[in-house]
TILOBA-394708 format. One record per residue (C-alpha): x, y, z; residue number from 1; residue in three letters. Coordinates in steps of 0.2 Angstrom, whole numbers, padded with zeros to 4 digits, always signed. Layout:
TILOBA-394708
<node <X Y Z> NUM "ALA">
...
***
This chain:
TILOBA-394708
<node <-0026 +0093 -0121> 1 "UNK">
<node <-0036 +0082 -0110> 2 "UNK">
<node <-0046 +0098 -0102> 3 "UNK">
<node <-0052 +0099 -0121> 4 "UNK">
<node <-0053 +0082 -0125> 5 "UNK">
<node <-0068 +0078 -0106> 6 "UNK">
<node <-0074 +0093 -0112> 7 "UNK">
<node <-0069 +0105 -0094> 8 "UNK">
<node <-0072 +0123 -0097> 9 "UNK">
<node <-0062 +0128 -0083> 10 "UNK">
<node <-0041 +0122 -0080> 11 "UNK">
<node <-0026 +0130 -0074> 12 "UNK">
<node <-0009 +0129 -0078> 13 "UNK">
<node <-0005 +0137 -0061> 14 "UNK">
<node <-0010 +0128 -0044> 15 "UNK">
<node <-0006 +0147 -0034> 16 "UNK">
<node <-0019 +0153 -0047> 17 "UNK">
<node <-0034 +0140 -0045> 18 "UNK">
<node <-0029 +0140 -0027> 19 "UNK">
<node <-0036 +0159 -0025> 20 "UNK">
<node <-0048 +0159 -0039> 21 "UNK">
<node <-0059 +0140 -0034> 22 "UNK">
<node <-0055 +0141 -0016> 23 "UNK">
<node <-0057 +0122 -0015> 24 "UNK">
<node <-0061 +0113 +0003> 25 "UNK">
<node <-0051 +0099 -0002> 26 "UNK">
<node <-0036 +0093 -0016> 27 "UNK">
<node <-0030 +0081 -0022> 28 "UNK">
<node <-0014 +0080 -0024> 29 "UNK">
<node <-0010 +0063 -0039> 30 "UNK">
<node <+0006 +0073 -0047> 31 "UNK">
<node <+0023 +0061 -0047> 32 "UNK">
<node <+0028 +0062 -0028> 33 "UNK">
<node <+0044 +0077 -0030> 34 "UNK">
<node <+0031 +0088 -0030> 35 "UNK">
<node <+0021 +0083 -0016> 36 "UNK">
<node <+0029 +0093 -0003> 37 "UNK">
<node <+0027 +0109 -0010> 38 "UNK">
<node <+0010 +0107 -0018> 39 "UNK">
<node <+0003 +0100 -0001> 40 "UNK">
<node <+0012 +0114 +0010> 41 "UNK">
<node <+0003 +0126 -0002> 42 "UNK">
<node <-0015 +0119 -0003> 43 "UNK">
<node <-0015 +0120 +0015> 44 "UNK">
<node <-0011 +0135 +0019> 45 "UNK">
<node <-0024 +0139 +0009> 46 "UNK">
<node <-0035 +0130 +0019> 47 "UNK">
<node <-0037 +0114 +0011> 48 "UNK">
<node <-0039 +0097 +0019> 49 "UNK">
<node <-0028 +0085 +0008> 50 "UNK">
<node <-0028 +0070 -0001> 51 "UNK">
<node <-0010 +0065 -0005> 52 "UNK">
<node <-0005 +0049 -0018> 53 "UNK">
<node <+0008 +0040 -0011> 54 "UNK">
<node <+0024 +0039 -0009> 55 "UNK">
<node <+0020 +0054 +0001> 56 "UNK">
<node <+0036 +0061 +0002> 57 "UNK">
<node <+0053 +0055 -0002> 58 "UNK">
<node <+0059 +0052 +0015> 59 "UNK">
<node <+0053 +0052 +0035> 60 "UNK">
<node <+0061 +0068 +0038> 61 "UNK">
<node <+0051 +0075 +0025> 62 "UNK">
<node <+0036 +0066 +0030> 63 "UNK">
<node <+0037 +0073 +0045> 64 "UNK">
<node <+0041 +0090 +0042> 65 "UNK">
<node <+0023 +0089 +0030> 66 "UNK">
<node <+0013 +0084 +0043> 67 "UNK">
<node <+0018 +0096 +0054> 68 "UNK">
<node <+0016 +0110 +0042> 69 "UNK">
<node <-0002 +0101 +0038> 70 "UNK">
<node <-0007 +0102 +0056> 71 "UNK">
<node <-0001 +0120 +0058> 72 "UNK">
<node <-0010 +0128 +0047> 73 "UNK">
<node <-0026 +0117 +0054> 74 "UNK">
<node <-0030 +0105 +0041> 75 "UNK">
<node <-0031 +0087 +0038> 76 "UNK">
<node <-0022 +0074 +0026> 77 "UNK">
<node <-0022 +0058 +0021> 78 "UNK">
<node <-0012 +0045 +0010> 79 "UNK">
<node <-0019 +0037 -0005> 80 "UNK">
<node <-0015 +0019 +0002> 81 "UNK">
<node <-0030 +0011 -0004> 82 "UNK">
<node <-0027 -0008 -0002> 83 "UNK">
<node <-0026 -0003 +0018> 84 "UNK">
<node <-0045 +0000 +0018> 85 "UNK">
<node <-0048 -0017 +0002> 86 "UNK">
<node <-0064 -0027 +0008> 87 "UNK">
<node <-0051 -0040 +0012> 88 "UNK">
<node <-0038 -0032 +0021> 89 "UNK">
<node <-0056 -0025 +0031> 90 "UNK">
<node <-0060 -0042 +0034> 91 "UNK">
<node <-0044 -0048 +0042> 92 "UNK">
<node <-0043 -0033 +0052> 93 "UNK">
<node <-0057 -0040 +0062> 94 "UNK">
<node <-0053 -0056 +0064> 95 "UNK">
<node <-0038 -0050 +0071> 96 "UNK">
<node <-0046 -0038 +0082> 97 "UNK">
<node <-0057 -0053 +0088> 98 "UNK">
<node <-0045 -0060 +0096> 99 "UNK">
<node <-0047 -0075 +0081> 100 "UNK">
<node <-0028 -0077 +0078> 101 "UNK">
<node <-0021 -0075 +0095> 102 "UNK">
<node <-0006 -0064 +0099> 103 "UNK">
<node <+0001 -0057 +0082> 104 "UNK">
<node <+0017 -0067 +0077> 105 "UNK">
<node <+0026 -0064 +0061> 106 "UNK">
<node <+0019 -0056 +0046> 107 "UNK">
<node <+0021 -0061 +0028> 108 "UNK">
<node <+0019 -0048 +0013> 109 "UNK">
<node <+0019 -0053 -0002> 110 "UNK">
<node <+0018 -0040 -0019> 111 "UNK">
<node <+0019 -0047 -0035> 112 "UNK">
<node <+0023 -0034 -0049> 113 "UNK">
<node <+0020 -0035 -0066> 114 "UNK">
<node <+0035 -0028 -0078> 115 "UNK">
<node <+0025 -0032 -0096> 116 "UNK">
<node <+0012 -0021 -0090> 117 "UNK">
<node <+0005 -0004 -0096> 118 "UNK">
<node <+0016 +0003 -0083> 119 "UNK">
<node <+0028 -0009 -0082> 120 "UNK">
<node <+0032 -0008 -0100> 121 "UNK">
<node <+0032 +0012 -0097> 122 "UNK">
<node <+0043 +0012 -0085> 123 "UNK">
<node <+0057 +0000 -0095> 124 "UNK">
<node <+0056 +0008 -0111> 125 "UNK">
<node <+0058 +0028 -0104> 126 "UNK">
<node <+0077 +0031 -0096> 127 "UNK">
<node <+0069 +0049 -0091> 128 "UNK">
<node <+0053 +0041 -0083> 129 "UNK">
<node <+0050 +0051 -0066> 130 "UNK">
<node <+0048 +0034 -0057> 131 "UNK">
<node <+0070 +0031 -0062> 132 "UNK">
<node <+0073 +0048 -0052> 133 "UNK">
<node <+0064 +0044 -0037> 134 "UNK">
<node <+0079 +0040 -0023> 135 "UNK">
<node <+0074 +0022 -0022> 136 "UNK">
<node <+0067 +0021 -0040> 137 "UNK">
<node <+0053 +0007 -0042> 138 "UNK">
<node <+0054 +0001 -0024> 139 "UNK">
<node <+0047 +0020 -0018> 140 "UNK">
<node <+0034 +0021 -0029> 141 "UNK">
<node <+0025 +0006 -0024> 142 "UNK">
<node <+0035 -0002 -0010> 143 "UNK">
<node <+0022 +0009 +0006> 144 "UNK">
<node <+0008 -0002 +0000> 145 "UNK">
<node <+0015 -0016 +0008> 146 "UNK">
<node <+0024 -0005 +0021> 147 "UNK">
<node <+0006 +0000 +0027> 148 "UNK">
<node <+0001 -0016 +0028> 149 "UNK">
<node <+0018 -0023 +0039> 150 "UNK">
<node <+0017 -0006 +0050> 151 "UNK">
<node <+0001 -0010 +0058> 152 "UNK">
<node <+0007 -0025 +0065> 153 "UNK">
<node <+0023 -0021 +0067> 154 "UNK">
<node <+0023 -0005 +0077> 155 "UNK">
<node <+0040 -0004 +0086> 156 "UNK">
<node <+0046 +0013 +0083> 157 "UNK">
<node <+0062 +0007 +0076> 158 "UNK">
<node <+0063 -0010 +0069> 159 "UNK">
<node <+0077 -0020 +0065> 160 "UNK">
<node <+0079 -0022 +0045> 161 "UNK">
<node <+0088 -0033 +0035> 162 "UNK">
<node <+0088 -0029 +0014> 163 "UNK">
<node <+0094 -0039 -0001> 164 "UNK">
<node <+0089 -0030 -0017> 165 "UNK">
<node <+0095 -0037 -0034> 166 "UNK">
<node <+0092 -0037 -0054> 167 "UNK">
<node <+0086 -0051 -0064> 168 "UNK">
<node <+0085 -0057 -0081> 169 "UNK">
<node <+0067 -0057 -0090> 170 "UNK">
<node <+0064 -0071 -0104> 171 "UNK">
<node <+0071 -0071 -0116> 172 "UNK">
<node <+0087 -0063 -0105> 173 "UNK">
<node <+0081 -0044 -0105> 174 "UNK">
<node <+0088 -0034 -0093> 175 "UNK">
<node <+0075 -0020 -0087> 176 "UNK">
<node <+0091 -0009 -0082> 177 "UNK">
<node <+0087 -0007 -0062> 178 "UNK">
<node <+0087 -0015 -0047> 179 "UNK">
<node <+0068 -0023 -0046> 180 "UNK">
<node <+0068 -0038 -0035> 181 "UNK">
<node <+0068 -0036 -0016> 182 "UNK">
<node <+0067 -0047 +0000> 183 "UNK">
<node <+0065 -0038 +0018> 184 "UNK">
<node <+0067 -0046 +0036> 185 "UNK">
<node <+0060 -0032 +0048> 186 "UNK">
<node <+0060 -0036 +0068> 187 "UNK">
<node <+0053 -0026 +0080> 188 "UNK">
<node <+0047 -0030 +0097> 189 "UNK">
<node <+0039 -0047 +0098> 190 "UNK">
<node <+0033 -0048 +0081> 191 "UNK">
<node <+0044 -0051 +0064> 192 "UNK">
<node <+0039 -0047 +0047> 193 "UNK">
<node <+0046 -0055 +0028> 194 "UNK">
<node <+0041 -0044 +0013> 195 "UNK">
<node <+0044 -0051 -0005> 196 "UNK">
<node <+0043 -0040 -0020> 197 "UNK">
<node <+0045 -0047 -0038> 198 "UNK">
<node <+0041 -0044 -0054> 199 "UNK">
<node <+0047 -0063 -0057> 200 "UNK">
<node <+0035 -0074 -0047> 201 "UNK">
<node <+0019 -0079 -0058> 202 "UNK">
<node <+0002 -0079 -0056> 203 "UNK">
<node <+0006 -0060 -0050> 204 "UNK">
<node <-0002 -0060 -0032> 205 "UNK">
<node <-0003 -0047 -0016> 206 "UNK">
<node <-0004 -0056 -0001> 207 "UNK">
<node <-0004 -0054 +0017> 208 "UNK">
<node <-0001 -0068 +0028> 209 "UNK">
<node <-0005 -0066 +0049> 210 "UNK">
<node <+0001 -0076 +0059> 211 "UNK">
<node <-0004 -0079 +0076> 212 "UNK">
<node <-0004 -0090 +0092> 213 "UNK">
<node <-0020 -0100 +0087> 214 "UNK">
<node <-0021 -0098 +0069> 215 "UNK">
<node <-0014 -0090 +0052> 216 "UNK">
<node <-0024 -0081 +0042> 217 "UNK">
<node <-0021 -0076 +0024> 218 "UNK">
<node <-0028 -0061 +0013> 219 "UNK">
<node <-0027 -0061 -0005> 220 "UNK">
<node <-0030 -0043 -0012> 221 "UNK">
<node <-0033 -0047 -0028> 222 "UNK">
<node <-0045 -0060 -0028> 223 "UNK">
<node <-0053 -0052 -0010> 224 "UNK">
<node <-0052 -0067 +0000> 225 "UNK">
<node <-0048 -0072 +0015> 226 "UNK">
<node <-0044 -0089 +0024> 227 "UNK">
<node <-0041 -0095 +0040> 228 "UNK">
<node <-0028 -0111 +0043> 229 "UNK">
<node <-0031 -0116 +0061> 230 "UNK">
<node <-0026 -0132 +0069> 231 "UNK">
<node <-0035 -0148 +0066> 232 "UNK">
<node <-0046 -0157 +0079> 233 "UNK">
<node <-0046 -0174 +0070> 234 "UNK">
<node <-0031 -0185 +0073> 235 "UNK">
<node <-0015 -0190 +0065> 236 "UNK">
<node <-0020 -0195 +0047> 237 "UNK">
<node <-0037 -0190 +0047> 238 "UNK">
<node <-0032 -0174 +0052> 239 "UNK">
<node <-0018 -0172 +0037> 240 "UNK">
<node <-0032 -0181 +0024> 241 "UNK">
<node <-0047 -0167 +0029> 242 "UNK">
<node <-0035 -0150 +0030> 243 "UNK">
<node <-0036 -0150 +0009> 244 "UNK">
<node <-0055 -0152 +0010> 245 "UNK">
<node <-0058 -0139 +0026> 246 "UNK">
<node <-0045 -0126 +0015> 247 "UNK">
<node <-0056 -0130 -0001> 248 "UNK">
<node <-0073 -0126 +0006> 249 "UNK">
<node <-0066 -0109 +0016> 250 "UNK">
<node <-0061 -0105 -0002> 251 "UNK">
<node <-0079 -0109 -0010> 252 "UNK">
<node <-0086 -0098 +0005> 253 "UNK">
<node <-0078 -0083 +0001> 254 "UNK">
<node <-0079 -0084 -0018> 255 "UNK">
<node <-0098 -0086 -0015> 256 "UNK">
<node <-0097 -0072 -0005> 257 "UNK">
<node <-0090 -0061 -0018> 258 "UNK">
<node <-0101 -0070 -0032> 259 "UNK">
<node <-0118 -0062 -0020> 260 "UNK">
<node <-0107 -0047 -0022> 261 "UNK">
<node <-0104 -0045 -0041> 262 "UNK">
<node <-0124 -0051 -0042> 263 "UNK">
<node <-0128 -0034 -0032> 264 "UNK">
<node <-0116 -0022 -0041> 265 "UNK">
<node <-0103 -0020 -0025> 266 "UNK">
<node <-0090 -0029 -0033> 267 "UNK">
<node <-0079 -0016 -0038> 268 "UNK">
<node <-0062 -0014 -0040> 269 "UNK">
<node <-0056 +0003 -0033> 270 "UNK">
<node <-0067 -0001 -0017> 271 "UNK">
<node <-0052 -0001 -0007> 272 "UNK">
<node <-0051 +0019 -0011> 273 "UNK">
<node <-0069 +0023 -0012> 274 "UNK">
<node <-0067 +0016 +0007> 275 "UNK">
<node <-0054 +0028 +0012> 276 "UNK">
<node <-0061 +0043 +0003> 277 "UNK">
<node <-0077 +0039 +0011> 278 "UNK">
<node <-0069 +0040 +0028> 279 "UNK">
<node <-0059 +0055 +0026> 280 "UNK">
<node <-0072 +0065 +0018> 281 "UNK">
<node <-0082 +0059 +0034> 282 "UNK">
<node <-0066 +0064 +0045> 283 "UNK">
<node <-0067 +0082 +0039> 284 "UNK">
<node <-0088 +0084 +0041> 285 "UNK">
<node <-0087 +0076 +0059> 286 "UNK">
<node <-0071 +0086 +0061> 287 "UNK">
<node <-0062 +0068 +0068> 288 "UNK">
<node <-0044 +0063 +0066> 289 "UNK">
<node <-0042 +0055 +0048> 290 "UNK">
<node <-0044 +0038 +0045> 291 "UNK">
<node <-0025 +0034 +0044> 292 "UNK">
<node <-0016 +0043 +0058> 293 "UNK">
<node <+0000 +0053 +0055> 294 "UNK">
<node <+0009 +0040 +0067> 295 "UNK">
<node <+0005 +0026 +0056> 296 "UNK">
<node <+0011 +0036 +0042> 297 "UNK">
<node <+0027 +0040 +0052> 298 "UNK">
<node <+0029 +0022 +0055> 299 "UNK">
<node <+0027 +0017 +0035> 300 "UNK">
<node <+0040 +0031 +0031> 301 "UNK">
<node <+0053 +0025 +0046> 302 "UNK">
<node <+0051 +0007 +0038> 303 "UNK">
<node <+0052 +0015 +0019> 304 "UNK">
<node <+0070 +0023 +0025> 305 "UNK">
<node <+0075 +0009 +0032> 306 "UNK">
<node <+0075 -0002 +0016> 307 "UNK">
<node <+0079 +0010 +0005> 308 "UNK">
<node <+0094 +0013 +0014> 309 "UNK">
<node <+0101 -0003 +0009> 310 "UNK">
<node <+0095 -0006 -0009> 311 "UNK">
<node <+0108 +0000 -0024> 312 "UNK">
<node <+0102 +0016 -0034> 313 "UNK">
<node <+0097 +0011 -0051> 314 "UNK">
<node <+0111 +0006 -0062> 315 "UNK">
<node <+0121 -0002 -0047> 316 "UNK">
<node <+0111 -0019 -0049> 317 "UNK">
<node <+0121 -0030 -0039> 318 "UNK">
***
């Protein structure tokens, strides 16, 4: 029992129970995402502010119908997507907001996912694995991470969506027995959006591309960097020969900056969610709105919907 095992006096085996009993000011809610509704609809009620893991519900309608029993009852919640607030999706958030890239473009997301992982390996050897009975299996329970990321640039109410979902073998030819690769085309307004999701494509990477009217920009969440690619001011050749050399010392730049980092302890790994519990915890001091607004969730759950909508249920690989 783990309660025995880190040595905690006091556990419950019945969330009403604790509920009436601790009287928290805040829950967290990390339980697989079926039970999310309920537990969440609860805790409030009981007057607690929330922090939810994501997916946050299975659908929009039910993300909407949360959010408004949240607001009733006069509480606050937000959504456990951590690599909104990473230090370099932070980074590229202001040099979007100075104007740097000009007018947003097309956005490019990229989520690698490793299979032969902890998880990974999990998740293929268990046929009852909670992850299998979510509606859009593998793709819910990690595809809002990068839906969060294309909503806020993106942020026509209903944009157009185009899906190809499909198996593939692993080496040497094992079949993981659902549907795990995916490729999204999302319009809306001005601004178009590709995501890629494969467990296939090695080094396993997370990256956003923005591009703009003056220059691209590209975020690597892993590695926390960030680079510009703007156009060259030298000329014709010269211009083509110095672009490897200008990309080369943007990337020395910011993996001195994360070296000064490391060197005064504030490299860490979960910063991304240190940053949004920091915020929110904030949020409900200074009683402000929380740090991502319910109509950004709303627009990550609408986009959610619309891909899952087209991707075959597990064991319909096509």
């Amino acid at each position: 029992m783990l309660a025995v095992r880190n040595g905690i006096r006091t556990w419950y085996s019945d969330f009403g129970r604790m509920l009436s009993l601790e009287r928290p000011d805040v829950v967290h809610i990390t339980t697989p995402p079926m039970s999310h509704f309920a537990l969440a609809v609860q805790a409030a009620e009981a007057g607690c502010d929330l922090v939810v893991e994501k997916p946050l519900s299975p659908d929009f309608a039910t993300t909407r119908l949360l959010l408004e029993r949240v607001g009733a009852a006069g509480r606050k919640l937000t959504v456990g997507y951590s690599y909104h607030f990473d230090p370099a999706m932070r980074k590229l958030r202001t040099i979007v907001a100075a104007g740097t890239l000009g007018e947003v473009v097309h956005v490019e997301a990229t989520y690698g996912y490793d299979l032969t992982g902890p998880f990974g390996q999990a998740l293929r050897a268990d046929t009852s694995h909670w992850v299998r009975r979510l509606p859009g299996g593998l793709f819910q329970n990690v595809l809002d991470h990068v839906c969060d990321q294309v909503a806020e640039f993106v942020v026509a109410p209903q944009p157009r969506v185009i899906v190809d979902a499909f198996s593939r073998s692993l080496p040497p030819r094992e079949t993981t027995g659902f549907v795990e690769e995916l490729r999204v085309l999302v319009r809306g307004g001005g601004v178009t959006a590709s995501i890629t999701f494969s467990p296939g494509v090695r080094p396993v990477r997370h990256l956003l591309r923005v591009c703009g009217t003056r220059a691209t920009a590209t975020a690597d969440i892993g590695n926390r960097t960030v680079t510009l690619d703007t156009a060259g001011r030298l000329p014709g050749v010269v211009g083509r020969l110095a672009h490897p050399f200008q990309q080369a010392q943007r990337h020395f730049r910011e993996g001195r900056e994360n070296l000064r980092q490391f060197a005064r302890h504030e490299f860490h790994f979960f910063d991304g969610l240190h940053e949004l519990l920091s915020k929110f915890y904030a949020s409900i001091r200074m009683d402000e709105e929380p740090p991502l607004g319910n109509e950004h969730v709303l627009r990550v759950a609408h986009l959610m919907d619309a891909i899952l909508l087209q991707c075959p249920r597990y064991g319909d690989a096509a």
